[in-house]
N, C-alpha and C positions, 0 to 999 in steps of 0.2 A: 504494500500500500504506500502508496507517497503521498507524505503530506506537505504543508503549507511551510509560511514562515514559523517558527515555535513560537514565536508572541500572538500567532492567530491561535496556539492551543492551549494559552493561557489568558487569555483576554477573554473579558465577556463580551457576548452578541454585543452592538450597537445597539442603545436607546430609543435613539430617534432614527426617524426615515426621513428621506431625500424634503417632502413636503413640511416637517415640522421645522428642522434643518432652514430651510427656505423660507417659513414662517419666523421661526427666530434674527435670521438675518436683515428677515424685512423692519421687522418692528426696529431693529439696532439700526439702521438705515434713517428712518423715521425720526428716530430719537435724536441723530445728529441735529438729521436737514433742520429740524425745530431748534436744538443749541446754539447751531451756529446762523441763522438766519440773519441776522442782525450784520453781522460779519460780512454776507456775501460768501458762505463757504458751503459744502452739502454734507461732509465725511470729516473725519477725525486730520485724513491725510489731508486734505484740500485749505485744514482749518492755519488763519497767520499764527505764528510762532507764539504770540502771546496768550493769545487766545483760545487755544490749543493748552496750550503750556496752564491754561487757569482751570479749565476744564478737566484734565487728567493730572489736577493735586493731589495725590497718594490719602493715605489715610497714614497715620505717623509711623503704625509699624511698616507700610508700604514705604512709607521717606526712609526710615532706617534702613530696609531692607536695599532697596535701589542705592542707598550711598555707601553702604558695603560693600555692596556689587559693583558701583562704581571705581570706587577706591582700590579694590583688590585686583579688576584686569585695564585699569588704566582707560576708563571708559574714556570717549571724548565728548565735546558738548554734544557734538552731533548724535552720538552713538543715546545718549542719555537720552535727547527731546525723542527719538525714534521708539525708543525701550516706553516712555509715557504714553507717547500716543498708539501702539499698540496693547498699554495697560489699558488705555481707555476705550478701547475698541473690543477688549475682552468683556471690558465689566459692560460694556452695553448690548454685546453679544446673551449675559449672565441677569442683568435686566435690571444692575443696580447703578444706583445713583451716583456713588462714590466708587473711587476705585481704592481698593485694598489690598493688603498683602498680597494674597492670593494670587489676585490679576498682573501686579509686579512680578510676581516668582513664575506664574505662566510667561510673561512676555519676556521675560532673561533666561527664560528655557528654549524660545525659539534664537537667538541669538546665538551667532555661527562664532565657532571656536577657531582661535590659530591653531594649523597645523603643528602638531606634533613634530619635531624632527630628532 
């Protein structure tokens, strides 16, 4: 018998299906275009630096956590305002108002690591 990858035979089924999936992204969608209207912006990426930057203010273990994580691989500004506004595109994916620990610790899990040499 051949199987899979081995994290497909430790993982559970998926939750959700393609249309709740699609339903959740719409509302996170939604929820921008409404924040940043004022701005002139529709999404977290589109939104100006400040703006953006007020929007996805951590919640303080989120600010600890992110300046750890700063501090420890030498983030840059850039790398930081990017690391925010994919926090804040989690926690509105999640459907909450603030963004949190959490949403910090997800979005510095997608962040690409230097090669090992």
């Amino acid at each position: 018998m051949v199987f899979g990858f081995t994290a497909d035979l430790v993982l559970p089924p998926p939750t959700e299906g393609s249309a709740e999936v699609g339903a959740r992204v719409a509302e996170a969608r939604d929820r921008q275009r409404m924040r940043y209207a004022e701005a002139g912006a529709r999404t977290n990426a589109d939104a100006p630096g400040a703006v953006a930057e007020a929007a996805a203010a951590p919640d303080e273990p989120g600010t600890r956590l992110l300046a750890q994580a700063a501090e420890a691989t030498r983030m840059s500004a850039r790398g930081y305002a990017r690391t925010l506004r994919v926090a804040r595109t989690i926690a509105d994916l999640a459907g909450a108002d603030r963004v949190g620990r959490i949403h910090v610790a997800e979005a510095l899990s997608y962040r690409r690591r230097a090669p090992v040499s």
